[in-house]
C-alpha positions in Angstrom: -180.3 72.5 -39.9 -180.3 72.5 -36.1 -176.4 72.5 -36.0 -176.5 75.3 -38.5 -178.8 77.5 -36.7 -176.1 77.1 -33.5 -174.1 78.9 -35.5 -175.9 82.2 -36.4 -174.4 85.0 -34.3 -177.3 87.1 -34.6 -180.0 85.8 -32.1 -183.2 87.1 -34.0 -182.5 84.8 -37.0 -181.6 82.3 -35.2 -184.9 82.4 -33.3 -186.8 82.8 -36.8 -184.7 79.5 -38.2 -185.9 77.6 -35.0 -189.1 78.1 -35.8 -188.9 77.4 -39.4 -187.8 74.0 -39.1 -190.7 73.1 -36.5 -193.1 70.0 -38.5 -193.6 69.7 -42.2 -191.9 71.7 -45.1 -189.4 72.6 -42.5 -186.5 72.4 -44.8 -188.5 74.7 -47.9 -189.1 77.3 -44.6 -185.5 77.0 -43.3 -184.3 78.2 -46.7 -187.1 80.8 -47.6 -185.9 82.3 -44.3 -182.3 82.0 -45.0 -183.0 83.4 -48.7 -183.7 86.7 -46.4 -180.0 87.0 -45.6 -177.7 86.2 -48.7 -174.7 86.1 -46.8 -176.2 83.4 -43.9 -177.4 81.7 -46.7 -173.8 81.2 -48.5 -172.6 80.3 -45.2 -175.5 77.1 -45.2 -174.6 75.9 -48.4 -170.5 75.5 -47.2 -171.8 74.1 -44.1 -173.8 71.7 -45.7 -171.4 70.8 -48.1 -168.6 70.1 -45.0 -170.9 68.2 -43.5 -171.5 66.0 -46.4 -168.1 65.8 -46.9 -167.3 64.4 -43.8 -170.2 62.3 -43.9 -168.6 60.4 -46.9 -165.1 60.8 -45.7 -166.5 58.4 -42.5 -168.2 56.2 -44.7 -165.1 55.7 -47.2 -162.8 55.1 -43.8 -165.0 52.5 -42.6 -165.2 50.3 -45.7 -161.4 50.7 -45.6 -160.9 53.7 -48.1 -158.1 56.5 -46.9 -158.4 59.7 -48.7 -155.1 61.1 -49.9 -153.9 64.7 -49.9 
């Protein structure tokens, strides 16, 4: 979430994200604030998703997988 707030252009909703994910239920916050701005939250969701993507991509590479094109 932390990377993801880096990326918010507008400096006010970044500063309310930052504080959303500070102790528990930071996650249920962080999208209850995001839910405010439909377009930043679309923009999680494929960030998210990339990021899991390349999580597994990683994983797969080092038990000796290659993904193909």
């Amino acid at each position: 979430m932390v990377r993801f707030i880096d990326t918010v252009a507008v400096p006010d909703r970044a500063d309310r994200l930052t504080i959303a994910v500070d102790g528990r239920g930071a996650f249920r916050r962080f999208k209850d604030v995001l839910a405010r701005w439909p377009g930043e939250l679309e923009r999680w969701y494929e960030f998210s998703n990339e990021r899991q993507r390349g999580r597994t991509r990683a994983w797969l590479a080092g038990v000796g997988y290659r993904v193909r094109h």
